[in-house]
Structures are given as structure tokens and as C-alpha cells.
One Martini backbone bead per residue (centre of mass of N, CA, C, O) as a GRO file, in nm:
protein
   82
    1UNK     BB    1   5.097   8.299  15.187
    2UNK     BB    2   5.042   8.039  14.998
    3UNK     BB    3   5.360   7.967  14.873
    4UNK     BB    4   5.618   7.834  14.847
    5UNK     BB    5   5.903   7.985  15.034
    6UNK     BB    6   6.030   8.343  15.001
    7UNK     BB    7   5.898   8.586  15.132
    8UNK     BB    8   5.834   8.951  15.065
    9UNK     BB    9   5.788   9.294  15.193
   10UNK     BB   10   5.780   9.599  15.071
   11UNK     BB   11   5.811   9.876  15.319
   12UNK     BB   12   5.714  10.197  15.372
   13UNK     BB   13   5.889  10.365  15.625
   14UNK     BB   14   5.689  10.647  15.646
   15UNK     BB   15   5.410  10.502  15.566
   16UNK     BB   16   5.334  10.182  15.588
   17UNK     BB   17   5.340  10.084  15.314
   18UNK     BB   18   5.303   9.869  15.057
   19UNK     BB   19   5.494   9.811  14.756
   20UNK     BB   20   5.596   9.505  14.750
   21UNK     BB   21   5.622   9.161  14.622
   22UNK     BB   22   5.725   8.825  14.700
   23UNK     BB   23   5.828   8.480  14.552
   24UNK     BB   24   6.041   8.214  14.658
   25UNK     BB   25   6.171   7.882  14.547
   26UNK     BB   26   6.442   7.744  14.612
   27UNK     BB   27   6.342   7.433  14.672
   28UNK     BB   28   6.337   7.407  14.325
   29UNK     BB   29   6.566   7.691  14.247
   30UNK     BB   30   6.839   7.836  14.172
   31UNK     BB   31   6.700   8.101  14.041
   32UNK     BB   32   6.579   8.209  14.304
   33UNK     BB   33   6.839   8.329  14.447
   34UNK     BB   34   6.932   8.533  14.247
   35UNK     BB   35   6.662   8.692  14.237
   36UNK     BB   36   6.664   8.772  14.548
   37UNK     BB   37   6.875   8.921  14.571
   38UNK     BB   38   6.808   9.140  14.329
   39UNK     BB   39   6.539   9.239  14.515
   40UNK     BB   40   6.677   9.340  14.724
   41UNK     BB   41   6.897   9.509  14.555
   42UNK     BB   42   6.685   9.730  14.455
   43UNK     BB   43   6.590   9.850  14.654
   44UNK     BB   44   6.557  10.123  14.903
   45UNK     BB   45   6.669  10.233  15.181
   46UNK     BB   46   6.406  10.344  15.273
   47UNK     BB   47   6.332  10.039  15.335
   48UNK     BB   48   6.175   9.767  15.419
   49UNK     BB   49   6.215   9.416  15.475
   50UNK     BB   50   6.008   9.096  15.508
   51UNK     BB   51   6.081   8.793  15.609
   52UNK     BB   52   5.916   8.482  15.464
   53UNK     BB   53   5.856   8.133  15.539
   54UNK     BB   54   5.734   7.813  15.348
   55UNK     BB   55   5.857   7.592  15.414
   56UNK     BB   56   6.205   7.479  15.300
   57UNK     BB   57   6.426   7.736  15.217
   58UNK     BB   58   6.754   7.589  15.158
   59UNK     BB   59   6.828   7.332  14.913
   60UNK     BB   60   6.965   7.567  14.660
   61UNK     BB   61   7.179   7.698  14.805
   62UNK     BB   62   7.422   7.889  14.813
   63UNK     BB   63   7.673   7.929  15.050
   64UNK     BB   64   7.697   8.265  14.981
   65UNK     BB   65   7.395   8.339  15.069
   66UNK     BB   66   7.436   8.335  15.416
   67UNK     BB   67   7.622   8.577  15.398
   68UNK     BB   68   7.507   8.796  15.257
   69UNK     BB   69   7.273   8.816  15.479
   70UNK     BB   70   7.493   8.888  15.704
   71UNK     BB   71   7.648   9.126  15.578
   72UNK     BB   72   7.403   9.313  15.559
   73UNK     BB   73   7.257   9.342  15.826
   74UNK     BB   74   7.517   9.450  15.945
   75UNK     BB   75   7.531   9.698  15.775
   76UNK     BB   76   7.279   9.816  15.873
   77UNK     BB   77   7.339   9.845  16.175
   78UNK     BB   78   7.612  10.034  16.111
   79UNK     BB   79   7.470  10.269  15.958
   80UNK     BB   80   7.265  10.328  16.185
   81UNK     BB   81   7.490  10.375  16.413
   82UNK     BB   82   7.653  10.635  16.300
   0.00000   0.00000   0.00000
């Protein structure tokens, strides 16, 4: 990861090669903020996503983007264990 931001890598579930990434800038663009969510529901649920930050991500998020996150990933908790 080069570039500052939230860089994301999706990696498939059965074959374990990287599929695609990208890379947001939350801390400069708040249009990157609904990019990267765009992003992440685009992909296949059989899909891993690994997300990393690169200096400070979080200073143009909306508030409910940090909800968006957690009730994402309880979700799939949730699927996963039923």
C-alpha cells in the first residue's frame, strides 16, 4: 500500500488469489467515503475483504458510516453461524 487511505484487497474465499483492490482516501475526499462502501457491497459473498489503513482514516467519514461497518460484519457473523 503506497498511497495514504483505506486500502482494501479482495481475495477469493475457495482459491485464496486476490481478485481485486483498491485504495480510499477517506482523509482528503468524503466522496471516497461512499466509494469505498460502493466497493465493498459490489463484491460476491463467497469473497474475503482485508482492510488496511495508511496514516489517519477516519476525519471525513460520515457518522453512519462507522455503524454501516459494524452491522456489516455482525451480519455476516450472523449468516456465517446459522
Amino acid at each position: 500500500m503506497e498511497r495514504r487511505g483505506i486500502a482494501v484487497v479482495v481475495i477469493n474465499e475457495e482459491t485464496g488469489k486476490i481478485e481485486t483492490s483498491a485504495t480510499f482516501d477517506t482523509h482528503i475526499s468524503k466522496d471516497a467515503s461512499t466509494s469505498l462502501k460502493d466497493f465493498i457491497l459490489s463484491n460476491k459473498n463467497d469473497s474475503i475483504l482485508v482492510f488496511m489503513v495508511r496514516d489517519e482514516g477516519s476525519q471525513q467519514y460520515p457518522f453512519f458510516f462507522f455503524f454501516f461497518f459494524f452491522f456489516f460484519f455482525i451480519s455476516l457473523i450472523f449468516l456465517n453461524n446459522k
